[in-house]
N, C-alpha and C positions, 0 to 999 in steps of 0.2 A: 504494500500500500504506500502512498504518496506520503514520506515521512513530512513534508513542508503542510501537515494537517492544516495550520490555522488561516495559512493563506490561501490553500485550495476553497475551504469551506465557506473565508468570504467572499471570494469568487463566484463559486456555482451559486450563491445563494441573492449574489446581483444580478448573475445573469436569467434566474428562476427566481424571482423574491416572492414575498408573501405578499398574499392579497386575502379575499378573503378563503383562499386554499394556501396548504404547506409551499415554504419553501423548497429549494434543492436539496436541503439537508433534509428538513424532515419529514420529506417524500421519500429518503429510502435511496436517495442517487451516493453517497460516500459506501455503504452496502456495496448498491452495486459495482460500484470503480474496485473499491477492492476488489471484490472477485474479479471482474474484467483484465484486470491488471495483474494476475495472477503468474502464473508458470507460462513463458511462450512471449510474453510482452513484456520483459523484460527494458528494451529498448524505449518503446513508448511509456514506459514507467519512467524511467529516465529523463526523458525529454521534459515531461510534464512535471517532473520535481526539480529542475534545471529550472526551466518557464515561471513556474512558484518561485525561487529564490530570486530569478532576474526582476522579477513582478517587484520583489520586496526592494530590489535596488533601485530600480525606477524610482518608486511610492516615497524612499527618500530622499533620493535626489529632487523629485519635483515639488513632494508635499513637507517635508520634514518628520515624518509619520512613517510607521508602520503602516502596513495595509490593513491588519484590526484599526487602528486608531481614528482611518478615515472617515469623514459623511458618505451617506450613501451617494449625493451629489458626487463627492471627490472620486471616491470610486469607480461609479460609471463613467468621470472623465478620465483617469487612468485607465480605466478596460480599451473605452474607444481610443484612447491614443495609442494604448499597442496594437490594436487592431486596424489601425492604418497605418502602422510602421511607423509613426512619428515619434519615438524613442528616443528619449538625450543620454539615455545611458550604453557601453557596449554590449550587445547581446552578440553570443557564441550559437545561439537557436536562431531561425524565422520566428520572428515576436508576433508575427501576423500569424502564421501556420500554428502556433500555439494556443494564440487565444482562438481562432478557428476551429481547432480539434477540440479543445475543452466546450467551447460550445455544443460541438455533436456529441461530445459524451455526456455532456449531463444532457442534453435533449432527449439521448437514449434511456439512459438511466432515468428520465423521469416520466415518461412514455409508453418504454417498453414492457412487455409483460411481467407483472412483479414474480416470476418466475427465478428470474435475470437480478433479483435481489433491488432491484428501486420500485415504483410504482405500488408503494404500499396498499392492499386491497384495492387495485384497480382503481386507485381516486384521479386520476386523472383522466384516465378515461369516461367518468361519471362527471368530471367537469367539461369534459366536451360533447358528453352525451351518448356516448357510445356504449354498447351493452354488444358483449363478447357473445357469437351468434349461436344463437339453438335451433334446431331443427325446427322445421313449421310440421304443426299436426299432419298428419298424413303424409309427409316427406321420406324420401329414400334415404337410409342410412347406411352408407356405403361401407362403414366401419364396423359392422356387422354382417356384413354379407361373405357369405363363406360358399356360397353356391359354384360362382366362376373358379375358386381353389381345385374343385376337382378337372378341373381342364388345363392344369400343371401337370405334365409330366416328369417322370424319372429319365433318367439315359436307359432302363432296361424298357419303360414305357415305350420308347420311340418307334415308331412303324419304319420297314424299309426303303417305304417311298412316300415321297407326297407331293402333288401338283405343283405347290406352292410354299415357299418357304421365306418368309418376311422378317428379316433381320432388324429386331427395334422395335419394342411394342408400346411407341407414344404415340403421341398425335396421328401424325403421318401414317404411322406402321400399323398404328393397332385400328384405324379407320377402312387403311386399306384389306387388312385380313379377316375384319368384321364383313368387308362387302365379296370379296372371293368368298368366303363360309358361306354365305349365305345364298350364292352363287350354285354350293354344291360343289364347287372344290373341295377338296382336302389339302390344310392348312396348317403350319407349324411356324411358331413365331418364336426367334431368340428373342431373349429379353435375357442383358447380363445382369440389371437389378433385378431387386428384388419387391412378392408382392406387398406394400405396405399399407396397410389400413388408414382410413382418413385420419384417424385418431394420433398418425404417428408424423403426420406432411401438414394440418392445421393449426397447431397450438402456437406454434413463435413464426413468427413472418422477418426476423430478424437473421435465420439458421435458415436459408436453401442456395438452390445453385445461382440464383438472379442477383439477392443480398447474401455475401458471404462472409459478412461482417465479424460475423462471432458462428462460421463455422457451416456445414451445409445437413441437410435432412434426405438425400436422398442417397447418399455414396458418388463416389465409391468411397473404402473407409479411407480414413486421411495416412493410414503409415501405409507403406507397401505400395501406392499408386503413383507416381506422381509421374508426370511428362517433361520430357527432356525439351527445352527451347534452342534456336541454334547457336547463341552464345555457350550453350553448354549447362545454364542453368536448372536445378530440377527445382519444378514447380509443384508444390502440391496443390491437391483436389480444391480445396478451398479459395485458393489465390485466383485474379481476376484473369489473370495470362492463363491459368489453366482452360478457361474457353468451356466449364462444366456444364451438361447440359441435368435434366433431371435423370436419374437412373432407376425407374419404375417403372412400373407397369402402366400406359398411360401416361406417361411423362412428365413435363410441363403443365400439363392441361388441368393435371390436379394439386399444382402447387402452386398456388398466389403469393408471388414476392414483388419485387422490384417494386413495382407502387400498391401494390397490398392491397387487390379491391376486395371493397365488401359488401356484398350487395344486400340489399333490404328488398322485401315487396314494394316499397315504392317508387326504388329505380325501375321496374317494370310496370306502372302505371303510365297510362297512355296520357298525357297531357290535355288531350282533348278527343274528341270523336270529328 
């Protein structure tokens, strides 16, 4: 964790202050940094406890203060000054790329699902009004459905022949071998993932192959995979050069990332007749 605690804390908590909902702190976001900031981010640990001590040099070159000591005015005028690089002190970081990156972590951490160790009981989400989706009565639950399982074979399962064989069972793949099957072909689809229940691809919008911010939800698993780039670099599954697509059954099409929609019965009312 960020040993420069006091000046982290009144950082995220200008940049998230209290209104009449918790600030950054007690929404649960120094929780989550910590864990965030764990084993593997090392580096970015670093940065941002570098960025806190440079913060504090700034704070008294400008103001003669500590950064506790400051008004919340002074504050916000020190945040936005390193945030357009207007610095009179020497910084060894990007002063802009720092208060930048602390902005998206505490935006994470106080957003993201209190899973992730911030967003204490979902209050933020209750302040923008969002309620985490449940099935509508009479809806398909796809996280329960075990019917399609028996249409997974073994390698002793496999027939000697077959018409058609459709490598990749997402979007593209698994549409095309829906429509041959149905055709009366015989059909056999690799899929190198694996089948994953809704329950296991909807919970964090934060973890798939679109956002791979804190990790992905489909595989492949992160040791043992990675792709060689032509500098020679190996890249894991997670990283954004990796190029990962979904690896499930169905692919992409069952996993909402990158902008994370959500849809409600209202997005499908028709505006007018």
């Amino acid at each position: 964790m960020i040993q420069a605690i006091s000046t982290l804390t009144c950082l995220i908590n200008r940049i998230i202050p209290e209104d009449e909902f918790p600030n950054a702190e007690n929404n649960g976001v120094l929780v989550y940094l910590a864990r965030f900031l764990g084993p593997g981010k090392e580096s970015l640990r670093q940065n941002l406890e570098l960025g806190c001590q440079l913060t504090e040099q700034e704070s008294s070159v400008t103001f003669g203060q500590t950064v506790a000591e400051l008004t919340d005015q002074q504050l916000d005028g020190l945040i936005t000054q390193i945030q357009l690089g207007q610095v009179r002190t020497s910084w060894t970081i990007d002063p802009q790329q720092f208060i930048e990156q602390l902005i998206a972590l505490t935006a994470d951490g106080y957003y993201s699902d209190p899973e992730n160790g911030g967003n204490r009981d979902g209050l933020s989400w209750r302040m923008m009004g969002f309620e985490r989706g449940q099935l509508a009565p009479g809806s398909h639950n796809f996280a329960n459905e075990n019917i399609l399982q028996q249409h997974i074979v073994t390698w002793r399962m496999v027939a000697d022949e077959y018409e058609t064989i459709v490598i990749g069972a997402g979007a593209g793949g698994g549409i095309a071998a829906g429509v041959l099957a149905e055709a009366g072909q015989t059909v056999l689809v690799i899929e190198r993932g694996h089948w994953l229940p809704t329950a296991a691809l909807s919970r964090d919008h934060l973890r798939n192959h679109r956002l791979s911010r804190h990790g992905h939800n489909t595989g492949p698993d992160l040791e043992g995979n990675p792709r060689e780039v032509l500098d020679g670099q190996l890249v894991p599954p997670h990283h954004g050069a990796y190029q990962n697509n979904a690896m499930t059954v169905g692919g992409g099409t069952r996993v909402y990332g990158a902008q994370a929609w959500r849809f409600h019965p209202k997005d499908f009312q028709m505006a007018s007749v």
